[in-house]
KOLDOSE-831637 format. One record per residue (C-alpha): x, y, z; residue number from 1. Coordinates in steps of 0.5 Angstrom, whole numbers, plus 500, padded with zeros to 3 digits. Each point is the difference from the previous one (the first is absolute). Example, Ala and Ser with C-alpha at 12.3 -4.5 7.8 and 13.67 -1.06 7.14 Angstrom:
BEGIN
<site><x>525</x><y>491</y><z>516</z><nr>1</nr></site>
<site><x>502</x><y>507</y><z>498</z><nr>2</nr></site>
This chain:
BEGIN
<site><x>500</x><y>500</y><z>500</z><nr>1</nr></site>
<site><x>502</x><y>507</y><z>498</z><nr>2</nr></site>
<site><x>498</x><y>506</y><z>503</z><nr>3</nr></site>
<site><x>499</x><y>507</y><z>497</z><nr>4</nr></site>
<site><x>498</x><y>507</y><z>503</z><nr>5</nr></site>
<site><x>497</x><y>506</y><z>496</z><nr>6</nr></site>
<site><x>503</x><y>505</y><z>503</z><nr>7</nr></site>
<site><x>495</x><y>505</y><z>499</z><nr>8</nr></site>
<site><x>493</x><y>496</y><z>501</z><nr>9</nr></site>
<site><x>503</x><y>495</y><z>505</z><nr>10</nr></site>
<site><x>497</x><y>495</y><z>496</z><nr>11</nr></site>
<site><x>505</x><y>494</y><z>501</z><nr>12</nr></site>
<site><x>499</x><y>494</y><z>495</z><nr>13</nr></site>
<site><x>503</x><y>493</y><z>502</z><nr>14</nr></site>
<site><x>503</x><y>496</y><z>494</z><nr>15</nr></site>
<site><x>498</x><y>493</y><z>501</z><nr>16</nr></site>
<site><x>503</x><y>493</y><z>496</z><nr>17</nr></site>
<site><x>494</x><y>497</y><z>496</z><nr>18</nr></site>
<site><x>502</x><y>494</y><z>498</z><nr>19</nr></site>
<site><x>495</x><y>494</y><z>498</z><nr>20</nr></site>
<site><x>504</x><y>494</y><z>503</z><nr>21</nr></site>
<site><x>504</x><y>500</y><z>507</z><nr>22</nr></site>
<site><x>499</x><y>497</y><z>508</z><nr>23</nr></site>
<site><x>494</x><y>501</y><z>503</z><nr>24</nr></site>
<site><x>502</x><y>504</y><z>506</z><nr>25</nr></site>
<site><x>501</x><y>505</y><z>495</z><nr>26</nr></site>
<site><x>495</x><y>501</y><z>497</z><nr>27</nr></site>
<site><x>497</x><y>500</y><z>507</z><nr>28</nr></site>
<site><x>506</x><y>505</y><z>502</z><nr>29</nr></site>
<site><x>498</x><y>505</y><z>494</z><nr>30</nr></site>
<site><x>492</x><y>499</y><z>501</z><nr>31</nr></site>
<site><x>501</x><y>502</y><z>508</z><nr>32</nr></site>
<site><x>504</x><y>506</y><z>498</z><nr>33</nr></site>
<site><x>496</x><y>502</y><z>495</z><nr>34</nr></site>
<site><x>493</x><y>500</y><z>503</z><nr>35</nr></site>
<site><x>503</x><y>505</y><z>506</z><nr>36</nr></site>
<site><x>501</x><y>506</y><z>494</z><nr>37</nr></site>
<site><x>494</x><y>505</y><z>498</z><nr>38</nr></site>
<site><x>501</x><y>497</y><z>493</z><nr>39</nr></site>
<site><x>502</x><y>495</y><z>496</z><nr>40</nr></site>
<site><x>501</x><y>500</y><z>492</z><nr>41</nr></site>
<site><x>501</x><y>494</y><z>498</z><nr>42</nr></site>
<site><x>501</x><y>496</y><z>493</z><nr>43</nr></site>
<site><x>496</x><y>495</y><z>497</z><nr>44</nr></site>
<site><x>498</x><y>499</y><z>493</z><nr>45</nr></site>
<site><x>492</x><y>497</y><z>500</z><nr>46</nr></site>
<site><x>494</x><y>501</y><z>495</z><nr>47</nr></site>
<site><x>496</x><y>505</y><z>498</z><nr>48</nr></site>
<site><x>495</x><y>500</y><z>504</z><nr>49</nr></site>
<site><x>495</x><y>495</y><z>499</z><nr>50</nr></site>
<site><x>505</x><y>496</y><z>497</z><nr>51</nr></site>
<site><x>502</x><y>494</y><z>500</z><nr>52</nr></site>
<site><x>508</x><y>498</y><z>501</z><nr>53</nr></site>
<site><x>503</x><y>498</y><z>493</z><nr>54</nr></site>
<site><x>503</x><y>494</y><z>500</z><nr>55</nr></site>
<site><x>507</x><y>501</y><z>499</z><nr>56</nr></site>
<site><x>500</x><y>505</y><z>506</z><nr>57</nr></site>
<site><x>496</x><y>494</y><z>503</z><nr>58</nr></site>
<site><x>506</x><y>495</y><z>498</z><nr>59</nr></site>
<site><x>505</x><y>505</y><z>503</z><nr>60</nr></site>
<site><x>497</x><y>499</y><z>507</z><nr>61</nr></site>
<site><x>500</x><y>493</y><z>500</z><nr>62</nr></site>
<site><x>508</x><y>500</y><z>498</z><nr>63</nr></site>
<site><x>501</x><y>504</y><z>506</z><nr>64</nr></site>
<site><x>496</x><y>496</y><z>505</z><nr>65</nr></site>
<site><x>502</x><y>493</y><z>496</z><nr>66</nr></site>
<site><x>507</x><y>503</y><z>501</z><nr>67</nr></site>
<site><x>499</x><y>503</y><z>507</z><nr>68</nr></site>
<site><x>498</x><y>493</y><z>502</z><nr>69</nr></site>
<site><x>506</x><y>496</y><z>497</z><nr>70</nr></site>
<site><x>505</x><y>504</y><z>503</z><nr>71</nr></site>
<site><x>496</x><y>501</y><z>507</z><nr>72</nr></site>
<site><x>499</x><y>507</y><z>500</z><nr>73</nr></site>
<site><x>493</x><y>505</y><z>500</z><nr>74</nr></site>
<site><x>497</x><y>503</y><z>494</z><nr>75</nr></site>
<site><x>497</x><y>507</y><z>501</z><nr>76</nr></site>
<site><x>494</x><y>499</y><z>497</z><nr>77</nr></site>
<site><x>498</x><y>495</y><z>505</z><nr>78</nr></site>
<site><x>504</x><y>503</y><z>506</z><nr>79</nr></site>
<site><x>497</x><y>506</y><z>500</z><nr>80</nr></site>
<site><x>492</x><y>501</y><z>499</z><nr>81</nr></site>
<site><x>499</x><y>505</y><z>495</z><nr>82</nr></site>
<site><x>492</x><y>500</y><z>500</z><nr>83</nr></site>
<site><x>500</x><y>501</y><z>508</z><nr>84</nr></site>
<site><x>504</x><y>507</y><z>499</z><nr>85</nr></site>
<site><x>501</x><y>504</y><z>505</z><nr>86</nr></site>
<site><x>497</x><y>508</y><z>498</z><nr>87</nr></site>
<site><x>508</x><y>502</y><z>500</z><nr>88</nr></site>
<site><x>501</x><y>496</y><z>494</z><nr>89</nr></site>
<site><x>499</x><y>504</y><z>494</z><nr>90</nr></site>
<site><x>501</x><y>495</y><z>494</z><nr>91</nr></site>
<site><x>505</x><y>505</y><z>496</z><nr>92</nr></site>
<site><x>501</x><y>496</y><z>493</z><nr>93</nr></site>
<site><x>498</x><y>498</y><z>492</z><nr>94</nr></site>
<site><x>495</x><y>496</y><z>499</z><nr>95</nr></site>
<site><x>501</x><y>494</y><z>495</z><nr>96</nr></site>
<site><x>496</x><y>504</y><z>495</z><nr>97</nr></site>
<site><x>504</x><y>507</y><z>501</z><nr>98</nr></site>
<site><x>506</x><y>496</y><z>499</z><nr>99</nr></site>
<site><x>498</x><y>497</y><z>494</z><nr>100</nr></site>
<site><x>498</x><y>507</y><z>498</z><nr>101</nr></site>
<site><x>507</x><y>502</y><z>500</z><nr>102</nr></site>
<site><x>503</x><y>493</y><z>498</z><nr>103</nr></site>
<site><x>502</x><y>497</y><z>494</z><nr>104</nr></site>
<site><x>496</x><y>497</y><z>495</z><nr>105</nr></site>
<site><x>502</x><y>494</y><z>503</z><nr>106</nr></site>
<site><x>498</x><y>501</y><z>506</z><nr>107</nr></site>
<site><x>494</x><y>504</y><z>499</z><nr>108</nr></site>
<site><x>497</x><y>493</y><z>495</z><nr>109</nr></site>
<site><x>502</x><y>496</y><z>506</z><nr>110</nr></site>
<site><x>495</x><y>504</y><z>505</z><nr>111</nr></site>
<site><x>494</x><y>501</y><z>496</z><nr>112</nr></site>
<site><x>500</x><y>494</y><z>496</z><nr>113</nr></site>
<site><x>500</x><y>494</y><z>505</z><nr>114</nr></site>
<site><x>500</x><y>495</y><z>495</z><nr>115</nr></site>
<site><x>507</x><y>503</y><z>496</z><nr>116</nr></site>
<site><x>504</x><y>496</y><z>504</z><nr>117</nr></site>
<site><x>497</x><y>494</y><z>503</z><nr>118</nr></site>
<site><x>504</x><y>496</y><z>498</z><nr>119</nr></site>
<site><x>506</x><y>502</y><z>502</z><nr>120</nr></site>
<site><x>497</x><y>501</y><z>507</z><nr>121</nr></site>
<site><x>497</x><y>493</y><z>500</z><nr>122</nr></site>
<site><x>507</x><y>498</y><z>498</z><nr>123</nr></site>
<site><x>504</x><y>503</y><z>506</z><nr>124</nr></site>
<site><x>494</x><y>499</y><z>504</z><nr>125</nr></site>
<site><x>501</x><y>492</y><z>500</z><nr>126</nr></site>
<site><x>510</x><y>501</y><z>500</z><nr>127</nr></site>
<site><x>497</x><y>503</y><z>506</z><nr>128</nr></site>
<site><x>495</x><y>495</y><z>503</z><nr>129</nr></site>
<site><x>505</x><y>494</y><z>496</z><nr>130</nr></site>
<site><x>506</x><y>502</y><z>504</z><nr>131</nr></site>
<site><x>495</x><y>501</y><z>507</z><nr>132</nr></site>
<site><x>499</x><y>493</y><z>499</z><nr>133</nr></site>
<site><x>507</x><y>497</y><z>499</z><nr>134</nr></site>
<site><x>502</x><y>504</y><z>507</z><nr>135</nr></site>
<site><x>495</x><y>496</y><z>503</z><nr>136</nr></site>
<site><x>501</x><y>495</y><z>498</z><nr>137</nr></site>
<site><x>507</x><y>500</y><z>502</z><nr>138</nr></site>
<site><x>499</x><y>503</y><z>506</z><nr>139</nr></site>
<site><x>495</x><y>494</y><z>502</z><nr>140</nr></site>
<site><x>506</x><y>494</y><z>498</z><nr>141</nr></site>
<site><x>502</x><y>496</y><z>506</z><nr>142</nr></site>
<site><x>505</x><y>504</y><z>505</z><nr>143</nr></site>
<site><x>497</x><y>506</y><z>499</z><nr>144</nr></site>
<site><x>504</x><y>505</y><z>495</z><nr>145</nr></site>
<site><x>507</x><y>503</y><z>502</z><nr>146</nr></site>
<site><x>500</x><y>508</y><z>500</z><nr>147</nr></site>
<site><x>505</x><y>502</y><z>495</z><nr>148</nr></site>
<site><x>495</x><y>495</y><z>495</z><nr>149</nr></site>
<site><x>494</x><y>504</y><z>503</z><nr>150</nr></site>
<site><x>503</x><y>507</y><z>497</z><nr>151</nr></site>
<site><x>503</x><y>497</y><z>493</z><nr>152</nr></site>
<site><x>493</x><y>497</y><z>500</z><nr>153</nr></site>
<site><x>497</x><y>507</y><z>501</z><nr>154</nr></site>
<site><x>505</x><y>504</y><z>495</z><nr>155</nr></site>
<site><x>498</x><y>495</y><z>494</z><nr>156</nr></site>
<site><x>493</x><y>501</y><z>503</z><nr>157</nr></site>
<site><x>502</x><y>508</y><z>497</z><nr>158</nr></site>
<site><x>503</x><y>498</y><z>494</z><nr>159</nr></site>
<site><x>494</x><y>495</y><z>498</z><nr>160</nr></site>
<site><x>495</x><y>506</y><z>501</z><nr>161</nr></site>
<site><x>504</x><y>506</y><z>497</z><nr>162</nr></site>
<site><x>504</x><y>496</y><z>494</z><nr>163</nr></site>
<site><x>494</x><y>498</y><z>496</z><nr>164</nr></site>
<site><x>497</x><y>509</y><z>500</z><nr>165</nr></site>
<site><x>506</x><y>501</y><z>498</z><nr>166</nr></site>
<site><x>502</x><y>496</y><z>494</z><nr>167</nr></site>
<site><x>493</x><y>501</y><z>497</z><nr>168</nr></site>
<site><x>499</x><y>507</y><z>500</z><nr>169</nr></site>
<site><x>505</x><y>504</y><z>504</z><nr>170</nr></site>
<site><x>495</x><y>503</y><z>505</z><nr>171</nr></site>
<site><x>504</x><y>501</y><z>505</z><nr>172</nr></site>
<site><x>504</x><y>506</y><z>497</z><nr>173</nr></site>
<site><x>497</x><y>506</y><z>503</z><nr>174</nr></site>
<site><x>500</x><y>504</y><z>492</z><nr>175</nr></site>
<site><x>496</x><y>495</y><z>497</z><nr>176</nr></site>
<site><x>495</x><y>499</y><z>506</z><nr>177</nr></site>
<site><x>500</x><y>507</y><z>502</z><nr>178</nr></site>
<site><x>503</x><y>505</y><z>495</z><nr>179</nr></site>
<site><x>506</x><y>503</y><z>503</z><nr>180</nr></site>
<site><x>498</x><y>505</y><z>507</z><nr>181</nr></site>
<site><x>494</x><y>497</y><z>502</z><nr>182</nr></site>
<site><x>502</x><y>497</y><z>507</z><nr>183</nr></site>
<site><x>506</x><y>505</y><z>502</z><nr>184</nr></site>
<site><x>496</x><y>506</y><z>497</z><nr>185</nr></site>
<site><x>493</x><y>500</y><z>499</z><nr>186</nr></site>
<site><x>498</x><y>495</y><z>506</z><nr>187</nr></site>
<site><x>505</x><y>504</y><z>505</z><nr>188</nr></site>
<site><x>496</x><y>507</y><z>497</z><nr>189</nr></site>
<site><x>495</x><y>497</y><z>503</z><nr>190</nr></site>
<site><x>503</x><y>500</y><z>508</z><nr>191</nr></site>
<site><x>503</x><y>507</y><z>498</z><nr>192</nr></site>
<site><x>494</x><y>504</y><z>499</z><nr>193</nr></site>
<site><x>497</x><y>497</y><z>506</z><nr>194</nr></site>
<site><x>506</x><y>501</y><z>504</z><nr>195</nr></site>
<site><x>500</x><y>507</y><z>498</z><nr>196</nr></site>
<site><x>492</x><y>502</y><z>502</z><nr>197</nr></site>
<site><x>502</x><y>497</y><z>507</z><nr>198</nr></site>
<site><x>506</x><y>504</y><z>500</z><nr>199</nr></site>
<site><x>497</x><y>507</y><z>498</z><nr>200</nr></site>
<site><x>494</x><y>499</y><z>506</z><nr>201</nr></site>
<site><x>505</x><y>500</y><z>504</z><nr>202</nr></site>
<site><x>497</x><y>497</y><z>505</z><nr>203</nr></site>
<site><x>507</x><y>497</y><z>503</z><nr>204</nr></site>
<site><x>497</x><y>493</y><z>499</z><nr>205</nr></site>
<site><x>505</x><y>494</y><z>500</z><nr>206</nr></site>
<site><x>499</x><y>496</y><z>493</z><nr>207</nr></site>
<site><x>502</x><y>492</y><z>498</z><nr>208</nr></site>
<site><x>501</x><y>498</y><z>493</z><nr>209</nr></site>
<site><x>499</x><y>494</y><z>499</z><nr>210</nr></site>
């Protein structure tokens, strides 16, 4: 956690690590913290409201639980309950359809038309389901299985579910998804305006970007 003070409103604003994967204890470290502030602006890219996941999105999430699971660690989405939010926590992000907006074309195909990429999906989907499976398997054989196989067992988990995207259509380069300037510039746009209304009410609250 970073912290900063305006030095005219008072405003100070804490900078705190998201990252999608990590010990449990963390995230229940971060949610403590974060739940003591006036206002918290955290990232999430969701639907349009009314909108259903896309099922990319939604493959995106169980990589990570699937990926959490294997090397025995906690998966955001799961550790914090996003639907039972405090009234502090302000959603400050795009949603899948103003990405898509200021995407690629690719990207922009892949969001509105779900039926573009369901091969590829249905594809990755069973690598990853295909690599779970060998993992159990493994780890249900006599004598239980040893930890240095657990975690060569867990990071071909993460090649067999990467390696299959990547080879068919290159979709994990951000300027092809995305179109350059997406996530470092125009997501973070988003956090900045607001940060900058709270900043000039000079209400010298104390702020977490999450």
């Amino acid at each position: 956690i970073r912290s900063f003070t305006h030095a005219e409103s008072g405003t100070t604003v804490d900078l705190v690590g998201a990252i999608h994967v990590a010990e449990d204890n963390y995230f229940d470290g971060i949610k403590a913290h974060l739940d003591s502030l006036d206002c918290v602006l955290y990232e999430a890219v969701v639907p349009a409201k009314g909108a259903q996941l896309s099922p990319h999105l939604a493959l995106l999430r169980k990589m990570y639980r699937i990926m959490a699971g294997e090397f025995g660690l906690a998966y955001q989405m799961e550790e914090i309950n996003y639907k039972t939010l405090p009234a502090t926590w302000e959603h400050c992000d795009m949603t899948e359809d103003e990405i898509a907006e200021c995407g690629g074309l690719l990207y922009r195909e892949w969001v509105r038309n779900r039926r573009l990429y369901k091969d590829v999906i249905d594809a990755l989907e069973s690598e990853m389901d295909g690599a779970v499976q060998q993992v159990n398997t493994m780890r249900s054989a006599p004598g239980g299985m040893l930890s240095p196989l657990k975690t060569l067992a867990a990071k071909r988990l993460v090649h067999s579910a990467g390696n299959p995207l990547l080879q068919k259509v290159g979709l994990l380069v951000p300027d092809v998804i995305l179109g350059t300037g997406v996530i470092l510039e125009k997501r973070n746009a988003v956090v900045r305006s607001r940060l900058e209304e709270i900043t000039h009410a000079a209400e010298g609250k104390h702020v977490g970007v999450f």
